[in-house]
C-alpha positions as CSV (number, residue, x, y, z in Angstrom):
1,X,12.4,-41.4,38.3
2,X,15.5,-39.8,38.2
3,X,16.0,-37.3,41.1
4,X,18.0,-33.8,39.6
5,X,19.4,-31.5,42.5
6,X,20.1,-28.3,41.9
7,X,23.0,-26.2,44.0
8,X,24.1,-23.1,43.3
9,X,27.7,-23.2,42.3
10,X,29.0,-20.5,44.6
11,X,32.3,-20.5,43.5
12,X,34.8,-24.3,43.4
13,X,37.5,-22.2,44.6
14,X,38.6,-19.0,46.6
15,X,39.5,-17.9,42.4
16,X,36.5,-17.1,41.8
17,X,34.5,-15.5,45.3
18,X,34.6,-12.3,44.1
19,X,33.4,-12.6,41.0
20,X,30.5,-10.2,39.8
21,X,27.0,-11.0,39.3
22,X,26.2,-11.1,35.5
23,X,23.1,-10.7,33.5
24,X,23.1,-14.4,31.9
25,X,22.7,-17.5,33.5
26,X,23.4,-21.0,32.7
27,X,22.9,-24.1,33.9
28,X,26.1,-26.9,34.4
29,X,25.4,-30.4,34.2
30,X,27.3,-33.3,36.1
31,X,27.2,-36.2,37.8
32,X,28.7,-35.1,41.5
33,X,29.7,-39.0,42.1
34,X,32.9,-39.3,40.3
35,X,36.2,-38.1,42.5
36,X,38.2,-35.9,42.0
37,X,36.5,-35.1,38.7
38,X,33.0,-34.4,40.2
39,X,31.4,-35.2,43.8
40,X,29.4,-33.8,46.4
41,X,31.3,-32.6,49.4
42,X,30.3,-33.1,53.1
43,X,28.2,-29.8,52.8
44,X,26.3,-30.9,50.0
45,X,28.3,-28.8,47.6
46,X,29.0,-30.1,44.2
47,X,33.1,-29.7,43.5
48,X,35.7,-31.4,42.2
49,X,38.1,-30.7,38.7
50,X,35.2,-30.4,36.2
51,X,33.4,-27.9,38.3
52,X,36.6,-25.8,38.7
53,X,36.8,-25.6,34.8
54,X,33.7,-25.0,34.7
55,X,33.3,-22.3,37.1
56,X,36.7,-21.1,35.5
57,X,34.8,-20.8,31.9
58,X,31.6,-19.1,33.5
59,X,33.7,-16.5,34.8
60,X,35.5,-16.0,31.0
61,X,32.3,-16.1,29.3
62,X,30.9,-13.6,32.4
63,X,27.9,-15.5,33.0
64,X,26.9,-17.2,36.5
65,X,26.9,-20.5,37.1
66,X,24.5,-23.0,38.9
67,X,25.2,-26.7,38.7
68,X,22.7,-29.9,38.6
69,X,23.3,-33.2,39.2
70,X,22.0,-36.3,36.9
71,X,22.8,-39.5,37.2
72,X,25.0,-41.0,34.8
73,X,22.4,-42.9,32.7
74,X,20.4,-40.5,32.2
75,X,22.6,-37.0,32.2
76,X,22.5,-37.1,27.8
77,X,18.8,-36.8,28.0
78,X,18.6,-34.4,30.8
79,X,21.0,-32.3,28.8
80,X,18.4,-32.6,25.7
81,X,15.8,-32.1,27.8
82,X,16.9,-29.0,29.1
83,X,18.1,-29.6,32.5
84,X,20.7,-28.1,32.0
85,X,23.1,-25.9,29.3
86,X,25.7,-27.7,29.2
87,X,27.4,-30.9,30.6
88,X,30.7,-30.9,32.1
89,X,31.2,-34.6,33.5
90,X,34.2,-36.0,32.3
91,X,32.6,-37.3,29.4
92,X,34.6,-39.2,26.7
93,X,33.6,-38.2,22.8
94,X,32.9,-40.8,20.7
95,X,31.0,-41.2,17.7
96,X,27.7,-42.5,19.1
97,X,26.9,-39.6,21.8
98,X,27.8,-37.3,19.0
99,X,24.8,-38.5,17.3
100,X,23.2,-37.0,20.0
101,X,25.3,-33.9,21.1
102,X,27.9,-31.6,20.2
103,X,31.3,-31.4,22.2
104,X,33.7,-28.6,22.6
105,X,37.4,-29.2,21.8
106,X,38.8,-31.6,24.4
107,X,39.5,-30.3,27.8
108,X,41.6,-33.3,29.0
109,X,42.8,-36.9,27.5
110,X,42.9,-39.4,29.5
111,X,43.3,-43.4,29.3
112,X,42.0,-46.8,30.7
113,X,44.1,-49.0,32.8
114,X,43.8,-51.9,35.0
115,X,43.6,-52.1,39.0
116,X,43.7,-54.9,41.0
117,X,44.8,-55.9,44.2
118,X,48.4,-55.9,44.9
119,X,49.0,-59.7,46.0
120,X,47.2,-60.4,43.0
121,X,49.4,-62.2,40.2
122,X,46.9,-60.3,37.4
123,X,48.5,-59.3,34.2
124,X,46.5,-57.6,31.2
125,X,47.0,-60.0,28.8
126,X,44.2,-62.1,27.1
127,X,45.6,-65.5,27.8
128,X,46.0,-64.2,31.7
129,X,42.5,-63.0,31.8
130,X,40.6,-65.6,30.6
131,X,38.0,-66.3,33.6
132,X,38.4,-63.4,35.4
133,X,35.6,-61.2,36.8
134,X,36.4,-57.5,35.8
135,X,34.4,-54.6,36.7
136,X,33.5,-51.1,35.2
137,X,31.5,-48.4,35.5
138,X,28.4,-48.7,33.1
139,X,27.8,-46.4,29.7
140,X,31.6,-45.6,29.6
141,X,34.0,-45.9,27.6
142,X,35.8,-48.4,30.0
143,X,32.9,-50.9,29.7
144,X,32.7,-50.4,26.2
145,X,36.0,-51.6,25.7
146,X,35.4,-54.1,27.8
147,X,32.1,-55.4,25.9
148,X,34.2,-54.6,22.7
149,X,37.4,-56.5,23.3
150,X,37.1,-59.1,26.2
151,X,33.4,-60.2,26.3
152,X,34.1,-63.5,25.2
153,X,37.4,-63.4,27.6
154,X,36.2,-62.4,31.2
155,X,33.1,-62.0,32.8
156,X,32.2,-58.1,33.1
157,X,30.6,-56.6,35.6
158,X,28.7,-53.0,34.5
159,X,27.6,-50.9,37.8
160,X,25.8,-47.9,38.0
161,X,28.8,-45.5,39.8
162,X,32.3,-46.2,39.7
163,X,32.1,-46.8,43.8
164,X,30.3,-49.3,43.7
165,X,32.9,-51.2,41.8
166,X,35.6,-50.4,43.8
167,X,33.4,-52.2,46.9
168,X,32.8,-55.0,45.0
169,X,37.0,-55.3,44.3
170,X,37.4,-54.6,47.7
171,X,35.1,-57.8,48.9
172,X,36.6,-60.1,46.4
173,X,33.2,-60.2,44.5
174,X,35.4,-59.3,41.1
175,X,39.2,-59.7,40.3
176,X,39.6,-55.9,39.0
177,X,38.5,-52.9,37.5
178,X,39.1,-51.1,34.2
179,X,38.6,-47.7,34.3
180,X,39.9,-43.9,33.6
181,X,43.4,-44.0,34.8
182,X,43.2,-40.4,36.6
183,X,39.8,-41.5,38.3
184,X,42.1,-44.8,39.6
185,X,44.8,-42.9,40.4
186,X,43.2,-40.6,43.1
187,X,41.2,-44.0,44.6
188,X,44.5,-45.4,44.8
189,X,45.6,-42.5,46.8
190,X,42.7,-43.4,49.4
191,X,42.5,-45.4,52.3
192,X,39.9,-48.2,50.6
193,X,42.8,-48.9,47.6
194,X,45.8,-48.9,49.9
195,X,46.2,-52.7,49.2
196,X,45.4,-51.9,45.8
197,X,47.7,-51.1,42.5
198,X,47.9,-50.3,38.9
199,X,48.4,-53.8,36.8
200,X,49.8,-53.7,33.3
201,X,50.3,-50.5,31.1
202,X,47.3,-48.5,29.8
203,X,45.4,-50.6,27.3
204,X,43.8,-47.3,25.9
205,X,45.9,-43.9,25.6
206,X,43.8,-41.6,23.8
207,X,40.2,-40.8,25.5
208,X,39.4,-37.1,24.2
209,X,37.2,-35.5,27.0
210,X,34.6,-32.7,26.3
211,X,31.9,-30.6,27.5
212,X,28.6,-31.7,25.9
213,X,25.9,-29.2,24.4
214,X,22.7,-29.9,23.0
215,X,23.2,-30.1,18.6
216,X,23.2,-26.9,16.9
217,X,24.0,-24.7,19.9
218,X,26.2,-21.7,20.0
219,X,27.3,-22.3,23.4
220,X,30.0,-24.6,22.0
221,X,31.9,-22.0,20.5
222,X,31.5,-20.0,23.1
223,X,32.9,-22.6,25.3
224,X,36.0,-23.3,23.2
225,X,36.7,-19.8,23.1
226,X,36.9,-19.5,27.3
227,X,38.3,-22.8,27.2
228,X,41.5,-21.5,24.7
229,X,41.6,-18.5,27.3
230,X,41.7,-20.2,30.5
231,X,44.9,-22.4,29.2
232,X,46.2,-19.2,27.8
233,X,46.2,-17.3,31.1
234,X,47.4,-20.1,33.1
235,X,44.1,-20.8,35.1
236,X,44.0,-24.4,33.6
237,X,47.5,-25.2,35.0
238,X,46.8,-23.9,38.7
239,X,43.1,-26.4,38.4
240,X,45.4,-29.0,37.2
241,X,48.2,-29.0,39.8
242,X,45.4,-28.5,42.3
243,X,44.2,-32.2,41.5
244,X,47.5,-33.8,39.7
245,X,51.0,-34.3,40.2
246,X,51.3,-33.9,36.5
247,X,49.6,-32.6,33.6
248,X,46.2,-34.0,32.4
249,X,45.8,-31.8,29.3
């Protein structure tokens, strides 16, 4: 059974700490295992750049804010199921999950690119592939276009978080891993993908990312219009130069 914890989002940054208490309440859903996007800190709390957006559209919409966790599977049906309000997990649209969810206007794009070791001769290629054992993290867009465009050229490997790919890489059990570009680039930054690099140029540019709500509700709107506001007023540039060297958007 999947286990849900519930923290009470008491503010992602020092933004936000004196903001009022308001009569509504909803309810953000994520997945607090994907850095610097979402993740549970050493405290327990849930931070990260979606829950700074987040917190950043609670305070527009002047509701509060409590956040639950869901792991990945399973977070579409515990948005349905009414675990939460609304999911903000750095989840690609795509036709098939709008079958089962409406998404806000985008809040960033973002792209999948390669990463493999950095003594490794690894191009991107098909020919340069064949053989090789890839990994990505499962339901995602990465691994779809993995299962979509190499399955009959290298051997995926699906995992359940995106860490535990990067420990198989770092073993030698697979030759690489396709996944978000900005979710690389802050691993790369770490100590565990020091010997580690980007291979080849991004073999998809254009992955729309939006804030999930169950079909039909009016939240969405509500959403786009705090969303609009916080770009307006400059709150989404400071969140984005907090995690990025460059813009996201």
């Amino acid at each position: 059974m999947k286990q849900y914890k519930k923290v009470l989002l008491a503010t992602a940054t020092a933004l936000f700490m004196s903001a009022p208490a308001f009569a509504e309440t909803l309810r953000i859903g994520t997945e607090g295992a994907y850095p610097p996007f979402n993740l549970v800190d050493s405290s327990g709390e849930v931070v990260g750049f979606d829950l700074d957006i987040a917190n950043a559209l609670c305070a527009k919409m002047e509701v509060d804010c409590e956040v639950v966790t869901s792991d990945w599977d399973g977070i579409i049906p515990a948005l349905n199921n009414n675990k939460f309000d609304f999911l903000v997990a750095s989840m690609s649209i795509t036709d098939e999950r709008k079958q089962a969810v409406d998404f806000t206007n985008p809040y960033y794009t973002n792209k999948l690119q390669f990463v493999a070791p950095k003594s490794a001769d690894f191009k991107v290629d098909e020919a340069s592939l064949k053989g090789k054992t890839i990994g990505a993290q499962r339901a995602t867009i990465a691994g779809q276009w993995l299962e979509d465009n190499m399955a009959d050229v290298v051997d995926i490997r699906l995992y359940d978080t995106q860490e535990n790919a990067y420990l198989d890489m770092n073993s030698g059990r697979i030759d690489g891993v396709l996944a978000d570009n900005f979710v690389q680039y802050e691993w790369l930054q770490s100590d565990a993908g020091a010997n580690f690099e980007f291979k080849g140029d991004p073999v998809f540019d254009n992955d729309k990312i939006g804030i999930a709500v169950r079909k039909g509700d009016a939240l969405r709107e509500r959403l786009n219009t705090a969303l609009q506001a916080i770009i307006d007023d400059g709150s989404y540039e400071n969140i984005n130069a907090k995690y990025f060297p460059f813009s996201i958007y």
